[in-house]
N, C-alpha and C positions, 0 to 999 in steps of 0.2 A: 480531137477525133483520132482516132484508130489509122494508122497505116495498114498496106495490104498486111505487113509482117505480125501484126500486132491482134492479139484476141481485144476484143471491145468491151469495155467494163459492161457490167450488169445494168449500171445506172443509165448509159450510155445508149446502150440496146432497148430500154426500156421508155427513155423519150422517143424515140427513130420507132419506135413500134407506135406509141401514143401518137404520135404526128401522123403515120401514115394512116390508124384508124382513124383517126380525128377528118384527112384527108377524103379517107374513103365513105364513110356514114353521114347521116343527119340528125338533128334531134329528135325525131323518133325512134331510132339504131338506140338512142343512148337512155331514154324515157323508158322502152321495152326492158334492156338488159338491166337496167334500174330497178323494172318493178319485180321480174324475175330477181333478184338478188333479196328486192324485198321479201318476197312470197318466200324465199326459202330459209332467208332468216328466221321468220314468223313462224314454219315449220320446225324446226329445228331449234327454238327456245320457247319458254313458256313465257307465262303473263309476267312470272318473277321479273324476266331479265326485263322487260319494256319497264317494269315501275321502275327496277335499279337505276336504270341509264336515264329516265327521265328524274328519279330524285338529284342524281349526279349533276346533270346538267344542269336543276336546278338550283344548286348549292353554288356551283361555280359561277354560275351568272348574276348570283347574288352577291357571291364575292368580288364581282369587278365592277357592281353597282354603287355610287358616292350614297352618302349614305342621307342625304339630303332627303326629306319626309315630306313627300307632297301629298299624303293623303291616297298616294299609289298601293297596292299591295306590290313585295317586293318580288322580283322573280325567285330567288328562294321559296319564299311562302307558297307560291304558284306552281309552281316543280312538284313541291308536297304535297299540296291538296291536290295538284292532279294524280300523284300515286297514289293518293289516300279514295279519292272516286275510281279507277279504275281495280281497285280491289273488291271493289262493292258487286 
């Protein structure tokens, strides 16, 4: 921690800020600014970027999957056919 003398790193200020909201709201404070956050993403980019980040995410979850074949379709595969349906 920070002496009176001392400026407070940024990292530092920013948990004592986290803490004290976390202190002060509940989880509805945090479900709201959430879905607000949501809503203006969705504004602010198109269908593109939702398939992009869902192909991604499904690529990488592919890759941390063993590669063991149960008859599963793999999360990669699922990633993609879900960009590949939300294109439609």
């Amino acid at each position: 921690m920070a002496n009176n003398n001392e400026k407070m790193s940024r990292e530092e200020a920013g948990r004592k800020g986290g803490e004290t909201t976390a202190k002060n709201h509940d989880k509805e404070f945090y479900q709201e600014i959430g879905q607000k956050g949501g809503e203006a993403t969705s504004e602010s980019h198109g269908k593109e970027f939702y398939q992009e980040i869902g192909e991604k995410g499904g690529e990488a979850r592919g890759n941390q999957r063993d590669d063991s074949d149960d008859g599963k379709m793999s999360r990669e595969e699922a990633g993609r056919k879900g960009g590949e349906k939300s294109r439609r």
